[in-house]
N, C-alpha and C positions, 0 to 999 in steps of 0.2 A: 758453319761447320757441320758434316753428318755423321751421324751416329758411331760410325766404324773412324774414322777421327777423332770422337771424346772419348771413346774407348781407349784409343792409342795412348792419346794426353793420359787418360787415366790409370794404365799400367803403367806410366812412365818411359814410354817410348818415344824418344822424340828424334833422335838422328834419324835423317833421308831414308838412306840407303834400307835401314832397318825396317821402317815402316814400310816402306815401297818391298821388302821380303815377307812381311807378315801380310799384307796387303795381297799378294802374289798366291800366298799358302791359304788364303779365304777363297779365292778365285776357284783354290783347290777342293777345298771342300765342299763349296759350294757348288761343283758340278757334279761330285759322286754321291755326297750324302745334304744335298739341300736342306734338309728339314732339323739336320742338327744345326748348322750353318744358322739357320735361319732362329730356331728355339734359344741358343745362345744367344746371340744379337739381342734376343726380346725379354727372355727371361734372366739372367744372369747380370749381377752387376758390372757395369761398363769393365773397373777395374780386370775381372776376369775372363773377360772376353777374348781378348787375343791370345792369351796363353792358353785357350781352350782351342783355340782355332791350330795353334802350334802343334799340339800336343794331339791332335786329328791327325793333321799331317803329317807327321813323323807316322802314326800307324800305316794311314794307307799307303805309305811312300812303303814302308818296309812290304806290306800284306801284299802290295805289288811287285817286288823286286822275288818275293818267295812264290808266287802266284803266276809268272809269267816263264814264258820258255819251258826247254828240255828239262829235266831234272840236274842233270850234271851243271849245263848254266844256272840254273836257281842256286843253287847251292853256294857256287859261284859268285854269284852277284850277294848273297846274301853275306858269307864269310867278310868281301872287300866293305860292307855297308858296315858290319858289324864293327872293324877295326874301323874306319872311318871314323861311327860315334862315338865309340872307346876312345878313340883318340882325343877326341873334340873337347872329350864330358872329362877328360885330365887336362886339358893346357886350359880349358875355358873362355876356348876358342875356334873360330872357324872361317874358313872362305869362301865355302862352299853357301850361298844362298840362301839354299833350302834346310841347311842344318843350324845358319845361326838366330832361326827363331827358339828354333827348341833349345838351344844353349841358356838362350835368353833367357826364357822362361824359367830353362833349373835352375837360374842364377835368383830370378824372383822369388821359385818356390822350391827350394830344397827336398820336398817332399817326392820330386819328378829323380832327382838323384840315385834314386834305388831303384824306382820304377823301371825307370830305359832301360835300364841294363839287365829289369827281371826278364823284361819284354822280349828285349835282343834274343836271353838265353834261352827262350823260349819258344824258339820261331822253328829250332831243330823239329820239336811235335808237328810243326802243322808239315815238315819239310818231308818228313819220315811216315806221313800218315800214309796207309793203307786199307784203312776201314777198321771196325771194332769187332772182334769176335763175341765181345759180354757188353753187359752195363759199365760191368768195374773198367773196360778199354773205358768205357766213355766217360766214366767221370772220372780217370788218371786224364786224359785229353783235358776235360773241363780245369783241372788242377794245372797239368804242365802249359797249356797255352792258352786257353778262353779267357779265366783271369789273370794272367798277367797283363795279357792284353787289351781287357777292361779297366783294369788299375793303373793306365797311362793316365786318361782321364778324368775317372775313378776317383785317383788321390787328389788331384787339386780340387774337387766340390767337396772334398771330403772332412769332417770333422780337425783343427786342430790339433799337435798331439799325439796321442796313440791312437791309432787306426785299425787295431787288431780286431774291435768289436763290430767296427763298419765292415772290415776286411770282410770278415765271415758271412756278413749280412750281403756284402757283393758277392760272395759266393753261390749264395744260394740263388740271388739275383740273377747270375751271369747263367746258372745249370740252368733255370726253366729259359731263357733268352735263347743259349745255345741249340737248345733240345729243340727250341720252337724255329728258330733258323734252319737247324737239319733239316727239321720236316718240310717248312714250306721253300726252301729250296733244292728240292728231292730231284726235280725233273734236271732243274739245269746242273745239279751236281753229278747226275748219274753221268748226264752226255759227256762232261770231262773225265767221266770214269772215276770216280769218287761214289762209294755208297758207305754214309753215313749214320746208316743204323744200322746197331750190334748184331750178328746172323743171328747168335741164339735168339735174340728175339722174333727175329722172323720167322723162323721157324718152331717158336709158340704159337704163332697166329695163324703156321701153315699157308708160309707165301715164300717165295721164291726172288731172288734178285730179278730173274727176268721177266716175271710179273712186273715188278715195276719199270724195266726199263722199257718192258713194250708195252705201258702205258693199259696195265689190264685193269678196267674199273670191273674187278669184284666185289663181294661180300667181305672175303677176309683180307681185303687191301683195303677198304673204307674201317674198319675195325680196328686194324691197326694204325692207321693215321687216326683214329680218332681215342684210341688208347694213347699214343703218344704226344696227343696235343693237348687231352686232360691233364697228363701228369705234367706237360711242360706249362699247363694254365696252372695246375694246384703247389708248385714252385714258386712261379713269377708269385703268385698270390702272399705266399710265405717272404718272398722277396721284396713284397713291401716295406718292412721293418728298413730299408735303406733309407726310405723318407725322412724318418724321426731322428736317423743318425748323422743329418749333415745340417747344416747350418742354417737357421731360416730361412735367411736368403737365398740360399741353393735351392731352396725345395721345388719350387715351380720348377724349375728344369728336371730335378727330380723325378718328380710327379709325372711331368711330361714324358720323360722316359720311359717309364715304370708303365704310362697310359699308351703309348704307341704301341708296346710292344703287347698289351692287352684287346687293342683294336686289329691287330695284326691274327693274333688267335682266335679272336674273332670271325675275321676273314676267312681265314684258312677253315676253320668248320663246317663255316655258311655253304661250302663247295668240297667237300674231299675228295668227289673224282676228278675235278677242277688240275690239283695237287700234284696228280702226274704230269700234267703238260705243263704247266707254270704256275709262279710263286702265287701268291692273294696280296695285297694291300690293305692297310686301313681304307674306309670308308671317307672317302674326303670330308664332309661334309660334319663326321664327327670327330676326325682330327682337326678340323678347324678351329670346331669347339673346344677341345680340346686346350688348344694351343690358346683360344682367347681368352677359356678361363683363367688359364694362368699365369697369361697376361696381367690382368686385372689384379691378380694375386702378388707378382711382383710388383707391380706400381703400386700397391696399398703398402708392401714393408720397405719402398723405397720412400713413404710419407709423400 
């Protein structure tokens, strides 16, 4: 029996059909975001695995039905999705495939109950985005949509309970992640016409949108990416504090999160005229490390 099988058994999933749908939704995320896929599997106790893999999927199913097409169609496809899982998360059921993981899952952790439907209500931000004219656009953005839609997630590694102390600590967590996502994906969000950082601010640094969209490595377009990758590293930094707030065993994946997204800032430093034309990467070599330290670190509290 392999790994993604005692996982199953170990949620308590055992009808066919079900598992061959959870099974299907790893496929899922396994192709767009690997290395969660992959961090889960290793780090995370069996039991929580597929409900982690569930709870992916439902994001990127949605982050794609709001992300593809005309505006009028997005809106569209998102409204019918919306009453969909509204529907689903009252009868406590579904036929749809791809939705009766997530069911499943709420059904294991109650704690996803509140989440879905913050997330749903929250998809209007990214729907209605048109860029930020201040900070305060960005972090109303970081509030109406980044965390919710962290907090799918979020809540199942999440402490027992009342979550309002984690909550916070995800917040700060999610602002330097977001901030650091804006930046290093500057180039490819310009090209869909998307510019994600506040004007007033660029015009503190005395840069121009079209500075960046024709890719002009200046003085004051390296300044300002490298102002906003500070404050989005001295955040993530402060955003540590989610470590301590979730359950030993969660930590390694924890940690692991918390470390991607620090080798990723990283990157994006190493090169900031780099930054106009495309994203940066962890360093393979020390996310590997990464991942193997804490490895090691779950199999030690797994005894």
């Amino acid at each position: 029996m392999g790994r993604w099988e005692r996982a199953l058994d170990a949620a308590g999933i055992r009808e066919a059909g079900l598992r061959a749908d959870y099974g299907r939704q790893r496929q899922q995320v396994a192709r767009y975001k690997r290395e969660i896929a992959l961090a889960a599997d290793l780090l995370l106790p069996a039991r929580m695995v597929p409900h982690v893999i569930a709870a992916a999927a439902f994001m990127h199913r949605t982050d794609t039905l709001i992300d593809s097409g005309p505006p009028a169609e997005r809106r569209a496809a998102s409204v019918r999705w919306q009453r969909q899982v509204t529907d689903g998360l009252a009868a406590g059921r579904t036929e749809d495939p791809e939705l009766r993981p997530l069911l499943n899952s709420v059904a294991a952790h109650p704690v996803l109950y509140e989440r879905v439907p913050d997330f749903l209500a929250a998809t209007g931000a990214d729907l209605d985005f048109t860029g930020f004219a201040t900070e305060e656009d960005y972090q109303a953005y970081v509030d109406g949509y980044s965390l919710p839609a962290f907090m799918v997630v979020a809540a199942l590694i999440g402490p027992d309970g009342d979550q309002r102390e984690y909550r916070a600590a995800c917040r700060t967590f999610i602002d330097g992640s977001q901030r650091l996502d804006f930046v290093n994906d500057l180039a490819e969000d310009l090209a869909d016409g998307r510019l994600t950082i506040p004007e007033k601010t660029l015009a503190e640094h005395g840069v121009t949108r079209a500075d960046l969209e024709r890719a002009r490595d200046l003085p004051a377009v390296r300044a300002l990416l490298a102002a906003l990758l500070d404050r989005a590293g001295r955040t993530l930094a402060e955003g540590r504090a989610v470590i301590d707030l979730v359950p030993p065993e969660h930590r390694p994946m924890v940690r692991c999160i918390v470390g991607v997204e620090e080798l990723t800032g990283a990157a994006a430093r190493a090169d900031l005229g780099a930054l106009l034309r495309r994203s940066a990467g962890p360093a393979k070599p020390a996310a590997l490390r990464l991942l193997a330290r804490e490895y090691l670190r779950a199999r030690r509290l797994r005894g």
